[in-house]
C-alpha positions as CSV (number, residue, x, y, z in Angstrom):
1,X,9.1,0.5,16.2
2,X,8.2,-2.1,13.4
3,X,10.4,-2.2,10.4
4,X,8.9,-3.2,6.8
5,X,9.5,-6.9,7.2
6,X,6.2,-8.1,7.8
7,X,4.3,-10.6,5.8
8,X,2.6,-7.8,3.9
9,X,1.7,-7.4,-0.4
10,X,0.7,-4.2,-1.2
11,X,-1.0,-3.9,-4.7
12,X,-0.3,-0.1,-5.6
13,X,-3.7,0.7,-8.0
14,X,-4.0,3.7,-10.2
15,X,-4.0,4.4,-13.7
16,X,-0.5,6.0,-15.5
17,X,0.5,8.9,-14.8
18,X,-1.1,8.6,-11.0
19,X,2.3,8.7,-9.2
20,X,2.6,5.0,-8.4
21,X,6.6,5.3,-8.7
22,X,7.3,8.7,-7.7
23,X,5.4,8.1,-3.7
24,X,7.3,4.6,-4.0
25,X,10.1,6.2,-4.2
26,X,9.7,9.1,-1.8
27,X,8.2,6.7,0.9
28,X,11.5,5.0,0.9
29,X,9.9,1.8,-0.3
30,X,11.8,1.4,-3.5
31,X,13.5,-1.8,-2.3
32,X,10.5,-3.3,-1.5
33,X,8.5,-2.5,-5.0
34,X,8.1,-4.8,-8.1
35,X,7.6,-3.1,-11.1
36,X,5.5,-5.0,-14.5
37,X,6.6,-1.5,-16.6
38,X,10.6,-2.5,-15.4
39,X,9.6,-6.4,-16.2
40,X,8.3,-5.4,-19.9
41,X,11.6,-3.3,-20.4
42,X,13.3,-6.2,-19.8
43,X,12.0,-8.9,-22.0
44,X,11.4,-6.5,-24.9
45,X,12.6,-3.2,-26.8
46,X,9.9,-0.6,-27.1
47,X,6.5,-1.3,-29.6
48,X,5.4,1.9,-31.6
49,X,7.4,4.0,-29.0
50,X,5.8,2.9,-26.1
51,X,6.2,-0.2,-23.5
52,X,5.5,-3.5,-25.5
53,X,2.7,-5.4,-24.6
54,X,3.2,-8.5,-27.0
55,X,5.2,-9.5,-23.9
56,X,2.1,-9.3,-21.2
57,X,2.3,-13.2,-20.8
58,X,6.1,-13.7,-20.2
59,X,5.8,-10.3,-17.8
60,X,3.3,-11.7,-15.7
61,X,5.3,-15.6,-16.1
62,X,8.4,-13.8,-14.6
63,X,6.5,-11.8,-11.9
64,X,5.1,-15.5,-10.6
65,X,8.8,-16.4,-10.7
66,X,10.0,-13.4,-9.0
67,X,7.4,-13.6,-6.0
68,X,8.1,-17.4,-5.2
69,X,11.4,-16.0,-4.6
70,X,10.7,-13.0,-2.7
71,X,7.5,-14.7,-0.8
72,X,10.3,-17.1,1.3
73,X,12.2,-14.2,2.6
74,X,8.9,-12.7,4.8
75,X,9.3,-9.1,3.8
76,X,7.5,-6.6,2.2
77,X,6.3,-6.9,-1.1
78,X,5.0,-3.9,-3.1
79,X,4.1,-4.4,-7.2
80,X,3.8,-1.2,-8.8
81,X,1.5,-1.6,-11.8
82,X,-2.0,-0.3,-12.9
83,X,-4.0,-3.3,-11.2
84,X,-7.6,-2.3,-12.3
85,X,-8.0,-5.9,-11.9
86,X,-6.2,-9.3,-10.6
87,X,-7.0,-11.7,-13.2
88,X,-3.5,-11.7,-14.7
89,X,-1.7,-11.9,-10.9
90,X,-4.6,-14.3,-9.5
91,X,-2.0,-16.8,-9.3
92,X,0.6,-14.9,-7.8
93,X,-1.7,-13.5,-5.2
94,X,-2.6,-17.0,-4.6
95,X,0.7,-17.7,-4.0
96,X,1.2,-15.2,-1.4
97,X,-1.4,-15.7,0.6
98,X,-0.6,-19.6,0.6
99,X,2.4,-18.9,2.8
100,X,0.8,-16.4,5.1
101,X,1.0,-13.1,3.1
102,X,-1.5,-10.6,4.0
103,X,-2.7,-8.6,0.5
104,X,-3.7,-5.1,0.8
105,X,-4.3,-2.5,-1.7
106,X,-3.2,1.7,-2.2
107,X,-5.5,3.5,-4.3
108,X,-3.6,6.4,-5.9
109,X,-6.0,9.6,-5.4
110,X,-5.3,11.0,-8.4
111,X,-7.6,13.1,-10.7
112,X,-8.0,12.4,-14.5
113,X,-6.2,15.7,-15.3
114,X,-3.8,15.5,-13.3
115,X,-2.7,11.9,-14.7
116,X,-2.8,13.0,-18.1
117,X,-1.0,16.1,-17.3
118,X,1.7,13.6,-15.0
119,X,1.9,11.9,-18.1
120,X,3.0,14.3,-20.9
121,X,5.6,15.2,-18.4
122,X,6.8,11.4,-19.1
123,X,9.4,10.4,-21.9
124,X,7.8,9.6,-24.9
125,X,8.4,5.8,-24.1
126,X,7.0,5.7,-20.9
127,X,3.9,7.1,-21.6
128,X,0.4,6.1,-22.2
129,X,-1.9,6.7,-24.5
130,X,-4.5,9.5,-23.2
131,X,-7.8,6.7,-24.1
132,X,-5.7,4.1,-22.0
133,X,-5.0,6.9,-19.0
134,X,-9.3,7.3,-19.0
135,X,-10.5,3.8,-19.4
136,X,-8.0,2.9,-16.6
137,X,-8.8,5.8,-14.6
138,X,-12.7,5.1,-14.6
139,X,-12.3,1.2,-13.6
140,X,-9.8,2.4,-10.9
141,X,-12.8,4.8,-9.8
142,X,-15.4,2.8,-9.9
143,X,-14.6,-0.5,-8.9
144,X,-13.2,-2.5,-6.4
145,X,-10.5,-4.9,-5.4
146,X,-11.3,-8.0,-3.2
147,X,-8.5,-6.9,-0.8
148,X,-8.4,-4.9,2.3
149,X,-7.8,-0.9,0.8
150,X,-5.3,1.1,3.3
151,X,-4.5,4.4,2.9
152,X,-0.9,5.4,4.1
153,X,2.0,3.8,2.3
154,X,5.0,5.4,4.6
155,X,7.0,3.2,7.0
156,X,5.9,5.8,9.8
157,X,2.6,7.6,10.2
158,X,1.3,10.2,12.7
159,X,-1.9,8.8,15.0
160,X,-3.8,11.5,16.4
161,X,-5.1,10.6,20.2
162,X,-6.8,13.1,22.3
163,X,-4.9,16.0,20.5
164,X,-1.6,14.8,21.0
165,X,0.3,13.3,17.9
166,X,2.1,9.8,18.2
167,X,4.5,8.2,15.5
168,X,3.7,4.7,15.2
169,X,4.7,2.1,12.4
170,X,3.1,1.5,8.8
171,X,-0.8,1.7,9.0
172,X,-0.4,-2.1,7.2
173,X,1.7,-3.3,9.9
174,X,-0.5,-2.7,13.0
175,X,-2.6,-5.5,13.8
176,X,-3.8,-4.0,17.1
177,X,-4.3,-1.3,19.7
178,X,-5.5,-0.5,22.7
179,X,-6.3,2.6,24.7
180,X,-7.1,2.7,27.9
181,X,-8.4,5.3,29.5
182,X,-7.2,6.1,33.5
183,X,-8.2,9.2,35.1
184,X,-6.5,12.2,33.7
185,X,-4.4,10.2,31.6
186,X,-4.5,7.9,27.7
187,X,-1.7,4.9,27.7
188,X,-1.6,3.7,24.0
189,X,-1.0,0.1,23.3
190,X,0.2,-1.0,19.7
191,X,0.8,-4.2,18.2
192,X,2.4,-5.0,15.3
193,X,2.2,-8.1,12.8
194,X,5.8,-8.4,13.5
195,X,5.4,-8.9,17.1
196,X,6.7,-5.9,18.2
197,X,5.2,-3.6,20.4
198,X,4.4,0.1,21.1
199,X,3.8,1.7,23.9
200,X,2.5,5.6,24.6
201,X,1.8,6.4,28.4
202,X,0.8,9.4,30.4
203,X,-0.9,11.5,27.9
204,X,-2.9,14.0,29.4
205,X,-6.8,13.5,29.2
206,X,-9.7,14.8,30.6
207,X,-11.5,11.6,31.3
208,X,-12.9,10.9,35.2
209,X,-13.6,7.0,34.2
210,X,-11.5,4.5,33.5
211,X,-12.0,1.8,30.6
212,X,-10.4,0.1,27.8
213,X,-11.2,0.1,24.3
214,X,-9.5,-2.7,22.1
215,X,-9.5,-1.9,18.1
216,X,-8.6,-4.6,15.8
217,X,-10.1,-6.1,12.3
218,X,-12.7,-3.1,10.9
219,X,-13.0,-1.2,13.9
220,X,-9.0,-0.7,13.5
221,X,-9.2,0.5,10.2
222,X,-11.7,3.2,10.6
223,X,-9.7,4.1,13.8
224,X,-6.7,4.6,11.9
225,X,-8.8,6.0,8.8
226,X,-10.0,8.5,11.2
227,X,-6.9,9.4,13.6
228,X,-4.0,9.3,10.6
229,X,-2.7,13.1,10.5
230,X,0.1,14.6,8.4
């Protein structure tokens, strides 16, 4: 099964308070994630009990600086920060893709109250102010960014296929599958970005007919949209 090492940039998008970190973390990705909040702790001490932000342009400097580094060893590449928008990273993102990085975006799902609830919860210099939690909320809600969304962030996921349940790799790893369809019987194809391959055979169908159905580009991402189960 595909590991995490493809040439993949996940933007993680939500406002604070929307759990960015915390499914990081439980995903088992925390290896893989670059955090601007960590980056601002470590060029300055706290402003008016909350992150600094006087230092917004030597975090996002030392980002650029991190990802040239990190963009030559191929792997996974997650930056944990609000990103309603890309203009500060532009150049990063640039930078990525220049050397054959895919970018791809997770939209946190959630609510308003729940973030501001998430972050009273916080310590008092971690958190946001409740006017900075909306206004980043509502961009996050009502805009877009000019990547590819996905919308499963573990290393494994579950693919539903005629009623029977297949682990497969990271919904952003897969760059292809095919399911062909023999009488009384489903063989699933997979192929990763990686290289590496899947491969499900004899699951029980009803189907009399035989034929082949190839999903990649948009017709793979509603495919996987659609068949992803817990």
């Amino acid at each position: 099964m595909s590991k995490p090492d493809c040439k993949r940039l996940i933007l993680m998008r939500g406002a604070p308070g929307s759990g960015k970190s915390t499914l990081i973390k439980d995903s088992g990705l925390s290896n893989y994630a670059i955090s601007l909040d960590e980056l601002r702790r470590l060029l300055a001490a706290e402003e008016n009990g909350q992150l600094p932000t006087s230092v917004n342009k030597e975090t996002y400097a030392l980002l650029h600086s991190i990802l040239k580094t990190r963009v030559r060893k191929g792997r996974l590449i997650i930056l944990d920060a609000v990103n309603a928008s890309i203009d500060h990273i532009k150049d990063s993102l640039d930078l990525a893709e220049q050397v054959g990085y895919r970018v791809v975006y997770y939209q946190m799902p959630t609510s308003l109250e729940n973030c501001l609830e998430n972050n009273l919860r916080r310590s008092i210099y971690s958190r946001a102010s409740e006017e900075k939690i909306r206004r980043f909320h509502n961009i996050v809600e009502t805009t877009h960014l000019p990547y590819e969304r996905i919308y499963r962030l573990e290393q494994t996921m579950k693919l539903k296929v005629n009623g029977h349940i297949l682990e497969v790799g990271p919904e952003y790893s897969i760059s292809m599958i095919r399911i062909d369809h023999i009488k009384g019987c489903i063989t699933v194809f997979i192929l990763y970005e990686d290289g590496e391959e899947d491969l499900f055979e004899n699951i029980p169908s009803d189907d009399e007919y035989p034929c082949s159905e190839t999903y990649v580009g948009d017709s793979l991402q509603r495919l996987l949209k659609e068949s992803c189960c817990e």
